[in-house]
N, CA, C and O atoms as a MOPAC input file, in Angstrom:
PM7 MOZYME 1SCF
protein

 N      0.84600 1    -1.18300 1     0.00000 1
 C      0.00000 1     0.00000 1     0.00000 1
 C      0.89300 1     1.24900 1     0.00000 1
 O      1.92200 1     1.30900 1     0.67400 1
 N      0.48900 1     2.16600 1    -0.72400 1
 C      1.06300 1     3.22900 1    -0.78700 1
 C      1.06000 1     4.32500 1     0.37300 1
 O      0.14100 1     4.44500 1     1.18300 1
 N      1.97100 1     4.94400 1     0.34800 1
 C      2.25200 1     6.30100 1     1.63100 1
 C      1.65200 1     7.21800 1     1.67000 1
 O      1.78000 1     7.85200 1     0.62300 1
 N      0.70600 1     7.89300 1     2.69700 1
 C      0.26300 1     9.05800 1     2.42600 1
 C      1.02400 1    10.12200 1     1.92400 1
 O      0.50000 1    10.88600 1     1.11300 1
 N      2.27300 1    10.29900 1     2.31400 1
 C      3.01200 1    10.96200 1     1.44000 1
 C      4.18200 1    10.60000 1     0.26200 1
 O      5.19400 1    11.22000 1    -0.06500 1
 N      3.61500 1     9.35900 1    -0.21900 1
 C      3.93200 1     9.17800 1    -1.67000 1
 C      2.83300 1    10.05500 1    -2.43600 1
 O      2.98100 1    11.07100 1    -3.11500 1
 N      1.28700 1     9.08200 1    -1.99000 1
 C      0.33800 1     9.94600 1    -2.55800 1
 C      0.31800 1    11.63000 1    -3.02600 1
 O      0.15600 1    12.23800 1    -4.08400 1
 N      0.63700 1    12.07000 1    -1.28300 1
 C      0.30800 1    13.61100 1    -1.71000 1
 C      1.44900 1    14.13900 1    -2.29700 1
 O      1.23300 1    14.99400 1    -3.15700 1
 N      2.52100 1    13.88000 1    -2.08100 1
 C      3.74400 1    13.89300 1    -3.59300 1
 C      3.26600 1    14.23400 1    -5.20000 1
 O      3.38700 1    15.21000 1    -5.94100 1
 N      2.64100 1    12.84200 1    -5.31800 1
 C      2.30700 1    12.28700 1    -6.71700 1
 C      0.72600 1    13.38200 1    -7.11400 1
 O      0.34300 1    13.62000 1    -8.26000 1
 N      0.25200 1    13.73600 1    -6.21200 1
 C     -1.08700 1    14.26100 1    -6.29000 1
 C     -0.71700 1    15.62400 1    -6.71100 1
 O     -1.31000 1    16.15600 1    -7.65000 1
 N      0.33700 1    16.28900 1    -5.99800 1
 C      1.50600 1    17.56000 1    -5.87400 1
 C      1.83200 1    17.92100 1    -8.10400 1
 O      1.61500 1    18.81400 1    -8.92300 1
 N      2.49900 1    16.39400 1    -8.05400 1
 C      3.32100 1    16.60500 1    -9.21000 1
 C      2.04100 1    16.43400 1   -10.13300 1
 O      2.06200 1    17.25200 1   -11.05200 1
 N      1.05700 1    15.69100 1   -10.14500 1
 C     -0.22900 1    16.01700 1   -10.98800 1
 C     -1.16500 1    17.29300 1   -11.16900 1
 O     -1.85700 1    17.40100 1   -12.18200 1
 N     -1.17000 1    18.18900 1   -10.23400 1
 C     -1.53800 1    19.03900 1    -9.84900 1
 C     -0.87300 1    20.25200 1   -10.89100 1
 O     -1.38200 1    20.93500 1   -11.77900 1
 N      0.50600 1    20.16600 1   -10.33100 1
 C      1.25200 1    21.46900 1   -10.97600 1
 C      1.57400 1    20.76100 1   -12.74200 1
 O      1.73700 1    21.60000 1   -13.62700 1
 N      1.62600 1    19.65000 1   -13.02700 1
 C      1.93900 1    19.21000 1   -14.27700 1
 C      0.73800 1    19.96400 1   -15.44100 1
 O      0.89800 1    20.54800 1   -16.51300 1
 N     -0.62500 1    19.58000 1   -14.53500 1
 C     -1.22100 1    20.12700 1   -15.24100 1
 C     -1.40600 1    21.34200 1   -15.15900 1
 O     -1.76700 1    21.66400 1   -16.29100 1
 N     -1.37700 1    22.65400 1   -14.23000 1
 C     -1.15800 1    23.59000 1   -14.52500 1
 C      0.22800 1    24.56400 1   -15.38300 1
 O      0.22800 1    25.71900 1   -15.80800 1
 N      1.25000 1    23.55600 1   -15.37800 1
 C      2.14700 1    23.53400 1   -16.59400 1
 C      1.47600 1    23.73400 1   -17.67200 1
 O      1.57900 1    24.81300 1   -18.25400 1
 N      0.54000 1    22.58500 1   -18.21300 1
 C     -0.14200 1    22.26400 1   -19.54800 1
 C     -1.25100 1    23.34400 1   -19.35800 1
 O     -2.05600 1    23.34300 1   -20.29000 1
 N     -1.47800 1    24.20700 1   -18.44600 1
 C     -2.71800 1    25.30600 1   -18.52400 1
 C     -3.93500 1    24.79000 1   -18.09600 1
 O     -4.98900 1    25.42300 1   -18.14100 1
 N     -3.84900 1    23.97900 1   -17.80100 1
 C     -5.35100 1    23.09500 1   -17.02200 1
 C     -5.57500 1    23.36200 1   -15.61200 1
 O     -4.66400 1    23.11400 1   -14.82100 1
 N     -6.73800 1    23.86400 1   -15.17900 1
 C     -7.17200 1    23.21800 1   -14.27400 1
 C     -7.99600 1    22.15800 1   -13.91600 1
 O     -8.89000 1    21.65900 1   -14.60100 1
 N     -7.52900 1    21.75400 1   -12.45800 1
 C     -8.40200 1    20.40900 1   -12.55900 1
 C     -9.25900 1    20.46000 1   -12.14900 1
 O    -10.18200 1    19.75200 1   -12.55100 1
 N     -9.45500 1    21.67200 1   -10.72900 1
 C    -11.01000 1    21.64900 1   -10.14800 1
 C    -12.06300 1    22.10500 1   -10.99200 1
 O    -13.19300 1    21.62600 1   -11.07600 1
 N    -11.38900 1    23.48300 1   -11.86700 1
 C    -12.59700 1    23.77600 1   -12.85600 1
 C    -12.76900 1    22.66900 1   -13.41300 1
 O    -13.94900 1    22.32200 1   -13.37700 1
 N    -11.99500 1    21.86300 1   -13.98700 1
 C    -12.71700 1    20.47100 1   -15.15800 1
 C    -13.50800 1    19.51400 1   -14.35700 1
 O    -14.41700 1    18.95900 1   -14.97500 1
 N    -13.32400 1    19.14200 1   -12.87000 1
 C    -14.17900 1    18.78200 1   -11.91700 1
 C    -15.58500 1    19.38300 1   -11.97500 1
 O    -16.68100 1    18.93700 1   -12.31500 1
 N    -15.08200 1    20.73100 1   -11.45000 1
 C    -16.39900 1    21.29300 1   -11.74700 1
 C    -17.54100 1    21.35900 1   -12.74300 1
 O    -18.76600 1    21.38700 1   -12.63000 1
 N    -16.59700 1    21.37600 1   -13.87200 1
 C    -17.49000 1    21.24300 1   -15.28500 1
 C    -18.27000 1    19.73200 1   -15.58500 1
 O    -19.18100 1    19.30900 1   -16.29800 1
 N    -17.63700 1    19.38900 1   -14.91600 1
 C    -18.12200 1    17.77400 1   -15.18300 1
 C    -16.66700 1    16.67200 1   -16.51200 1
 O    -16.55300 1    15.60500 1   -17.11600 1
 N    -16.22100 1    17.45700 1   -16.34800 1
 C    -15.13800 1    16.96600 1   -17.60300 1
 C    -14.02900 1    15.91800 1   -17.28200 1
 O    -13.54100 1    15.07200 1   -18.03200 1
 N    -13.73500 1    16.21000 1   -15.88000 1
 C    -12.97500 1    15.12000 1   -15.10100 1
 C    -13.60500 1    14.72100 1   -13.81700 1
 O    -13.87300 1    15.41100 1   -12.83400 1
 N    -13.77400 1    13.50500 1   -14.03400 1
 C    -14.48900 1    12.90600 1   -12.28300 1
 C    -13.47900 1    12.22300 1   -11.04600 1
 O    -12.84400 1    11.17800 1   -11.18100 1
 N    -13.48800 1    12.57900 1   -10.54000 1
 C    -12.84000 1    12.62500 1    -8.78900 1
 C    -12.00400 1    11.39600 1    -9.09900 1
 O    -10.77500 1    11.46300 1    -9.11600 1
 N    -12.83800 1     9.99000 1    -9.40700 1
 C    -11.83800 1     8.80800 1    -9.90600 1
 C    -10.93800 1     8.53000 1   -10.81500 1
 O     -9.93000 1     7.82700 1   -10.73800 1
 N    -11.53400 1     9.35000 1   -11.99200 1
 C    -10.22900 1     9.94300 1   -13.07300 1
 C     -9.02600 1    10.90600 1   -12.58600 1
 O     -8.05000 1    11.10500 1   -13.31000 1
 N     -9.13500 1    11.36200 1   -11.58500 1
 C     -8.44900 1    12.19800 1   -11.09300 1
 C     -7.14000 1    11.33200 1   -10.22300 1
 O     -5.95200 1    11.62100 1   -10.37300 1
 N     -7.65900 1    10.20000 1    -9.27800 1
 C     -7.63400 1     9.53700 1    -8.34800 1
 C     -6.32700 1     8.44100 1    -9.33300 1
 O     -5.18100 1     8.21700 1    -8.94300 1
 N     -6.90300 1     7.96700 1   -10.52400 1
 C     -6.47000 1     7.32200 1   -11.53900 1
 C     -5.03900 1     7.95700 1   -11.76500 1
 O     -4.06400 1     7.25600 1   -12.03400 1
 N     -4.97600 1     9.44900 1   -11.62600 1
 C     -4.19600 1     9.98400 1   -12.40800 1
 C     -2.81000 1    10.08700 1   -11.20700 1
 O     -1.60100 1     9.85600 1   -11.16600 1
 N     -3.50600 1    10.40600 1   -10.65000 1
 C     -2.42100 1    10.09600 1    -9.20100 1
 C     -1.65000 1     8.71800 1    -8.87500 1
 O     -0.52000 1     8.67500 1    -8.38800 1
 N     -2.40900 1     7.63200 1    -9.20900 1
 C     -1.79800 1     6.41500 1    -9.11000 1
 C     -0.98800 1     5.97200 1   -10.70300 1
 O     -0.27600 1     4.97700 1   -10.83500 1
 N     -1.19700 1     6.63100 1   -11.43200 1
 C     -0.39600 1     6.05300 1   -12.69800 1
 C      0.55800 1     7.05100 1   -12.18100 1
 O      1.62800 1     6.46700 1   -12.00500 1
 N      0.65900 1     8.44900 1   -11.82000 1
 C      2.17300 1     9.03600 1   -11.47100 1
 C      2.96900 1     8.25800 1   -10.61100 1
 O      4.19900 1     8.25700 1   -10.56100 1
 N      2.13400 1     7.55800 1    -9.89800 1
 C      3.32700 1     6.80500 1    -8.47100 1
 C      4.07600 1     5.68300 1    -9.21400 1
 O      5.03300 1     5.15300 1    -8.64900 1
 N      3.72100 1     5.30900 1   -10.37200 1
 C      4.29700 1     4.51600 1   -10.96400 1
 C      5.23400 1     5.04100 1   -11.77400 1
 O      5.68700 1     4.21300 1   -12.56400 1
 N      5.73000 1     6.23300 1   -11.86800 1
 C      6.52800 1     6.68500 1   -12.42500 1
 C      8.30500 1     6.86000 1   -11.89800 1
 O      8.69600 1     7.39800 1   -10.86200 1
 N      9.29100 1     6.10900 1   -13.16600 1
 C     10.13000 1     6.22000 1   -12.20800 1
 C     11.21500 1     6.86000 1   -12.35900 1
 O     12.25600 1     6.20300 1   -12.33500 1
 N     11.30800 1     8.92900 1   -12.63900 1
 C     11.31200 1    10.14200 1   -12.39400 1
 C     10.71700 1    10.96800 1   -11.78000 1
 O     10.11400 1    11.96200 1   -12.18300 1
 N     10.90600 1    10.48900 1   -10.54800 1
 C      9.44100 1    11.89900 1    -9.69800 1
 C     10.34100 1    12.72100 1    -9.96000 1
 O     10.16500 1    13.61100 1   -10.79300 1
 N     11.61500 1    12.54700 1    -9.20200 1
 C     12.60200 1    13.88600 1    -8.89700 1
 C     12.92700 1    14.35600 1   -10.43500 1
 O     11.94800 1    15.10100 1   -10.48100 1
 N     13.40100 1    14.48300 1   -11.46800 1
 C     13.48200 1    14.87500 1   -12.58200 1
 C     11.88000 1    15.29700 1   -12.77700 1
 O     11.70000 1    16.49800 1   -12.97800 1
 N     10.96000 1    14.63600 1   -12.74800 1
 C      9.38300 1    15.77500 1   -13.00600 1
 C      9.84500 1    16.67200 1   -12.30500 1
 O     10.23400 1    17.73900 1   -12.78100 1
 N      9.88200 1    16.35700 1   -10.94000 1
 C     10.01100 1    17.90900 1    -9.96200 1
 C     10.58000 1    19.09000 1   -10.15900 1
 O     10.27000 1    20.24100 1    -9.85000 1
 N     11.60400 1    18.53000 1   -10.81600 1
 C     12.91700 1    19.40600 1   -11.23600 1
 C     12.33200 1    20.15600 1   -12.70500 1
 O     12.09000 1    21.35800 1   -12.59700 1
 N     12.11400 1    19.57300 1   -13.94100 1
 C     11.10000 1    19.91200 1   -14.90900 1
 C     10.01500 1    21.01000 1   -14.48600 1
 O      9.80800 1    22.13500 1   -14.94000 1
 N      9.28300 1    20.16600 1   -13.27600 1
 C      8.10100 1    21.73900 1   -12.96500 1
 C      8.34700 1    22.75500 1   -12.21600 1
 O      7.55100 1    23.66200 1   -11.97400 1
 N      9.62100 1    22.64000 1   -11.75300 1
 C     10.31200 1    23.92400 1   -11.11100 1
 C     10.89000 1    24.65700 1   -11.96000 1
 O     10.88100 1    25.80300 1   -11.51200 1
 N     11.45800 1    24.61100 1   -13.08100 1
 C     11.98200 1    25.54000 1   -14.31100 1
 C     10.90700 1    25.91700 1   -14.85200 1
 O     10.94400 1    26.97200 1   -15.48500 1
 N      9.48900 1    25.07900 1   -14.75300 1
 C      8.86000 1    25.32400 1   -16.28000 1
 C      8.28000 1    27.06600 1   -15.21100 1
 O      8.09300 1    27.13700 1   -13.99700 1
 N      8.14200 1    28.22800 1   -16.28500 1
 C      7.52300 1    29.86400 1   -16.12400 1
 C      5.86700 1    29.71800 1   -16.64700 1
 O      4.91500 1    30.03500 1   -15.93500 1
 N      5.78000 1    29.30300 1   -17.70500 1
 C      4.59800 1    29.36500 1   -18.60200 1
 C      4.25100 1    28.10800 1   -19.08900 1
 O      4.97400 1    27.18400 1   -19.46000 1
 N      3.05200 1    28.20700 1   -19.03500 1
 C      2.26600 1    26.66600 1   -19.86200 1
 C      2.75900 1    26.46000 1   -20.99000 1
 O      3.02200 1    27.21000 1   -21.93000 1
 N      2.91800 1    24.83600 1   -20.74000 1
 C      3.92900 1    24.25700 1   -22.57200 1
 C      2.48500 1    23.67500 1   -22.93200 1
 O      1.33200 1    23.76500 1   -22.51000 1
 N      3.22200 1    23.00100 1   -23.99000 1
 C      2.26200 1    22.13500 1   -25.18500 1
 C      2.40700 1    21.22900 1   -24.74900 1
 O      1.34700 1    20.60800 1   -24.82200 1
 N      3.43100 1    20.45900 1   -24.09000 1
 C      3.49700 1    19.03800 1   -24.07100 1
 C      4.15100 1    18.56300 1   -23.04800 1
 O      5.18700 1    19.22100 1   -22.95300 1
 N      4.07800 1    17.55600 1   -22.01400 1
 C      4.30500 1    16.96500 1   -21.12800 1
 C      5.58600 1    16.05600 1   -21.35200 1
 O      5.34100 1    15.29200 1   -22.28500 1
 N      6.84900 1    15.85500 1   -20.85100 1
 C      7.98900 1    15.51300 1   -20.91100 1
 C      7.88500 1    14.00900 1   -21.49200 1
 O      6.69800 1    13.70400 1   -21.60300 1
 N      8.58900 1    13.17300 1   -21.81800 1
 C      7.54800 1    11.98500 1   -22.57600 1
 C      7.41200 1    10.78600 1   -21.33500 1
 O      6.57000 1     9.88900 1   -21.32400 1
 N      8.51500 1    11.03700 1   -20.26200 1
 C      8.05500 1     9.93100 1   -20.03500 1
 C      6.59200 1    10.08400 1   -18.68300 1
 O      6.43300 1     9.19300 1   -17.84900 1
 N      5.77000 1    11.23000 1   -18.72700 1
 C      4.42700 1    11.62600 1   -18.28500 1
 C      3.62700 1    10.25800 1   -18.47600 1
 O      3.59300 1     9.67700 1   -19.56000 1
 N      3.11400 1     9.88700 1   -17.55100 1
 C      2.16600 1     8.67900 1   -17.61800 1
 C      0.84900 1     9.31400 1   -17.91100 1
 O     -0.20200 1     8.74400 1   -18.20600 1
 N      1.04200 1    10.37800 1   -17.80100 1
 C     -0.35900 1    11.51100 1   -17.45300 1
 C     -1.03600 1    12.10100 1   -18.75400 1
 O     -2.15700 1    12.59300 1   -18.88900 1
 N      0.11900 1    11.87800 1   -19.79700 1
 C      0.44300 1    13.19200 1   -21.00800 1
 C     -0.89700 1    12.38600 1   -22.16900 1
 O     -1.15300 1    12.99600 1   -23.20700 1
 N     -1.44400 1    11.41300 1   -21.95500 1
 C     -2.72600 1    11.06900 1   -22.84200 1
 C     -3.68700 1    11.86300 1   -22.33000 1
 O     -4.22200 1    12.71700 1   -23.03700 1
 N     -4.07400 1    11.65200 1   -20.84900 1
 C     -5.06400 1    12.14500 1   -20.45600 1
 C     -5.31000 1    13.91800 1   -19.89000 1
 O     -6.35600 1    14.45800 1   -19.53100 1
 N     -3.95400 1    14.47500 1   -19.99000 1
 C     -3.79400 1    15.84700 1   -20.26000 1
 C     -4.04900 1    16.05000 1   -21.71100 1
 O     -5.06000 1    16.75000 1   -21.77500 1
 N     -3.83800 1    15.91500 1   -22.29900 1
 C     -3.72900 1    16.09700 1   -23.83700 1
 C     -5.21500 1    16.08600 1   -24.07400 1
 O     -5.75400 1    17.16700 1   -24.31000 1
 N     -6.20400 1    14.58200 1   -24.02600 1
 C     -7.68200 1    14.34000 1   -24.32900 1
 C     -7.94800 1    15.71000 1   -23.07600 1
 O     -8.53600 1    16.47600 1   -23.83900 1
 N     -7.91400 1    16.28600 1   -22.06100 1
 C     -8.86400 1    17.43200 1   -21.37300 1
 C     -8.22400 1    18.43100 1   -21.86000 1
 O     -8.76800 1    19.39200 1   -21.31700 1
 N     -7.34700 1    18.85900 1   -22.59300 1
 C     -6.79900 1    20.05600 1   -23.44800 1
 C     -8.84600 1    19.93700 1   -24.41900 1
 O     -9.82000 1    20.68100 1   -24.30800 1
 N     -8.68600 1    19.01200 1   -25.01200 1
 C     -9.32900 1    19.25400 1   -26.29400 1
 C    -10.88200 1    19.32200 1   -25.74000 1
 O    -11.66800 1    19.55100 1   -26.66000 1
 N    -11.57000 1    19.16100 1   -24.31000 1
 C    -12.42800 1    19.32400 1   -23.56100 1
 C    -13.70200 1    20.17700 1   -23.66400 1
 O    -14.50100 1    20.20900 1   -22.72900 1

């Protein structure tokens, strides 16, 4: 079982990844566009990722929203499909 603070790590680096890509997530919550378990989803495919520290490092340089999510983003399908939302 995973760590509460692996989780809120991974929840951290999902969070700001997508505000990298210009997304928010609560508005798309809100809208109905992403649901709490898709969200939940998205957090557990990051923990499987094995660059947290290089993401981290990536979303600490990034200034302004990019186009595209670094490749090895487990995330970068389902950022990409709520870009087009």
């Amino acid at each position: 079982m995973l760590s509460q603070t692996t989780l809120k790590r991974h929840a951290a680096l999902v969070d700001r990844m997508a505000e990298v890509r210009g997304l928010d997530l609560e508005e798309l919550m809100l809208r109905g566009k992403l649901s709490f378990s898709e969200l939940e989803d998205s957090v557990l495919r990051c923990t499987n990722c094995a660059n947290p520290d290089g993401c981290a490092h990536w979303l600490a340089s990034q200034t302004a929203p990019v186009a595209e999510t670094p490749l090895y983003c487990r995330n970068a399908d389902q950022f990409h499909a709520l870009e087009k939302s």
